[in-house]
LUMMAR-9536 format. One record per atom (N, C-alpha, C): x, y, z; residue in three letters; atom name; residue number from 0. Coordinates in nm, 2 decimals, always signed. Atoms other than C-alpha are relative to their C-alpha. Layout:
<atoms>
c1	c2	c3	vexke	pakol	doro
X	Y	Z	ALA	CA	NUM
...
</atoms>
This chain:
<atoms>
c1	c2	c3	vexke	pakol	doro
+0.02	-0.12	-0.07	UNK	N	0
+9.16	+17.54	+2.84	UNK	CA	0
-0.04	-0.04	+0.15	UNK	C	0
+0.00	+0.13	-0.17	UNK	N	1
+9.21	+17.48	+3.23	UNK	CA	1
-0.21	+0.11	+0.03	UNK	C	1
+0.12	-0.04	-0.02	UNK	N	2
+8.85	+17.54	+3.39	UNK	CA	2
-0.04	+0.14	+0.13	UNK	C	2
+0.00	-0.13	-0.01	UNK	N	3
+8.92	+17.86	+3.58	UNK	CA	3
-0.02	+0.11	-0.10	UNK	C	3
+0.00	-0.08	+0.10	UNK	N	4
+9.01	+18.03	+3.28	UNK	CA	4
-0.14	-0.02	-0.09	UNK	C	4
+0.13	-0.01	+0.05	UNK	N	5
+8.66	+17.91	+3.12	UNK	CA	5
-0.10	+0.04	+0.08	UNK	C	5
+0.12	-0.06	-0.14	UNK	N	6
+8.47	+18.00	+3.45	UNK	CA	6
-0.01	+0.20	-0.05	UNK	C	6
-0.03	-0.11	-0.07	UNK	N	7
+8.66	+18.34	+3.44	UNK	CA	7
-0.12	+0.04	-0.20	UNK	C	7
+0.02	-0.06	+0.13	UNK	N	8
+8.56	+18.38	+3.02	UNK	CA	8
-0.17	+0.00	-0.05	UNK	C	8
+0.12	+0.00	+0.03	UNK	N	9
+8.19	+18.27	+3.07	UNK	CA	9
-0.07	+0.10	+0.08	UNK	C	9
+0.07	-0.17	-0.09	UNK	N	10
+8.13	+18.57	+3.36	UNK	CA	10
+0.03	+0.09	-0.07	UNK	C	10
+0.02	-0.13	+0.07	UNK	N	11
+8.29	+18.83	+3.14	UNK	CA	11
-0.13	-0.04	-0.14	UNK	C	11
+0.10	+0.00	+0.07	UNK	N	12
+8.05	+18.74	+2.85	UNK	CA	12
-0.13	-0.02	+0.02	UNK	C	12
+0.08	-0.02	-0.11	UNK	N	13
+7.78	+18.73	+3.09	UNK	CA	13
-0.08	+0.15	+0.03	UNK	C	13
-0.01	-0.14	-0.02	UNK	N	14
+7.86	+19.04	+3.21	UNK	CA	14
-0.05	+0.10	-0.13	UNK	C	14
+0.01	-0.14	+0.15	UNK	N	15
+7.88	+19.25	+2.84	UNK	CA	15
-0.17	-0.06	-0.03	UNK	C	15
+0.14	-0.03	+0.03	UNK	N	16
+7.53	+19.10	+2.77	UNK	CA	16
-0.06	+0.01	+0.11	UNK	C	16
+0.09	-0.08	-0.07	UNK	N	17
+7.38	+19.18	+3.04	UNK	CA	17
-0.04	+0.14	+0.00	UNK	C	17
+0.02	-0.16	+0.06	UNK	N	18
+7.48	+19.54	+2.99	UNK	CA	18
-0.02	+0.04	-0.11	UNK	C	18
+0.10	+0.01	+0.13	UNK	N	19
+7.38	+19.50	+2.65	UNK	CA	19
-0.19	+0.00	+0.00	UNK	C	19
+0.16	+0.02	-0.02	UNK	N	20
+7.06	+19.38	+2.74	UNK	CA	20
-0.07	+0.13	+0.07	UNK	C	20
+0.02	-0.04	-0.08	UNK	N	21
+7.04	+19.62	+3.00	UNK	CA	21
-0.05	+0.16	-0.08	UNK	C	21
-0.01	-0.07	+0.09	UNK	N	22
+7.13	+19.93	+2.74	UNK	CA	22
-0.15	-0.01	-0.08	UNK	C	22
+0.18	+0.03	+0.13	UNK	N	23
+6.81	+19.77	+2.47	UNK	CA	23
-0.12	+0.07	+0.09	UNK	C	23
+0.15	-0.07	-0.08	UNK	N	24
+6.57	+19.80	+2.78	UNK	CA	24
+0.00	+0.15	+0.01	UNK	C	24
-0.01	-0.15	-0.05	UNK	N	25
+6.68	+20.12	+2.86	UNK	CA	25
-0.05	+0.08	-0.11	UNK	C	25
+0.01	-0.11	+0.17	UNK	N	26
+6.70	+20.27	+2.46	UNK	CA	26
-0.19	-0.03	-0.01	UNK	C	26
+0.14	+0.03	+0.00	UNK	N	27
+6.31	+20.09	+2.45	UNK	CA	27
-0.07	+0.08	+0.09	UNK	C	27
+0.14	-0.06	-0.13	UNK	N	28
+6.16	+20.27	+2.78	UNK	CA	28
-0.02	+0.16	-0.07	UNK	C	28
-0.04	-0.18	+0.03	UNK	N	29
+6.33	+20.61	+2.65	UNK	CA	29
-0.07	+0.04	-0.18	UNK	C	29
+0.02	-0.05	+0.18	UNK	N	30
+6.24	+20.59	+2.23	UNK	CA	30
-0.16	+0.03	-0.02	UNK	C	30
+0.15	-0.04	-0.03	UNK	N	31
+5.86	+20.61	+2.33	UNK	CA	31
-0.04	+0.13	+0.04	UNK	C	31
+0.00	-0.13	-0.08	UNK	N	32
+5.92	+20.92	+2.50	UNK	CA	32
+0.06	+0.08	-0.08	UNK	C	32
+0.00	-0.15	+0.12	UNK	N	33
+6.08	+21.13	+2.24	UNK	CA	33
-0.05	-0.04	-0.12	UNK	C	33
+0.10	+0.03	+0.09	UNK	N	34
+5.85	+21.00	+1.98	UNK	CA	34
-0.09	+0.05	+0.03	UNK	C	34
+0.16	-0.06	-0.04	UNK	N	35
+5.55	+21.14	+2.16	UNK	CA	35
+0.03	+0.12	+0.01	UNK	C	35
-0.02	-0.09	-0.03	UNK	N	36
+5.75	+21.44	+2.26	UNK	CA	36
-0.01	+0.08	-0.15	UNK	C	36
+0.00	-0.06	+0.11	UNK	N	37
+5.82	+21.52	+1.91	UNK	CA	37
-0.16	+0.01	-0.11	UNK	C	37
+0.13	+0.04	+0.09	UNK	N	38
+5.48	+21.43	+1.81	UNK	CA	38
-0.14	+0.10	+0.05	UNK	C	38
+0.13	-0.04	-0.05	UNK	N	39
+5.32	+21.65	+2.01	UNK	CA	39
+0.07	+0.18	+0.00	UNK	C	39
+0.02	-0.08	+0.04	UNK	N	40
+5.44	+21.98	+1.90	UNK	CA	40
-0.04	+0.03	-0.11	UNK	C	40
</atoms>
């Protein structure tokens, strides 16, 4: 595999977890918040 094409294949996988990662923190800040919401009627 020439070494552009592994450059180009280690930024997209890069990329998807980052917005992976990015998504978890997000679902985590937010699941706290309708957990209390629901908990508090």
């Amino acid at each position: 595999m020439p070494i552009d094409a592994l450059l180009v294949t280690i930024a997209v996988v890069t990329m998807f977890v980052v917005f992976a990662a990015a998504l978890a923190w997000a679902d985590r800040q937010t699941s706290g918040v309708r957990l209390d919401s629901g908990a508090k009627r």
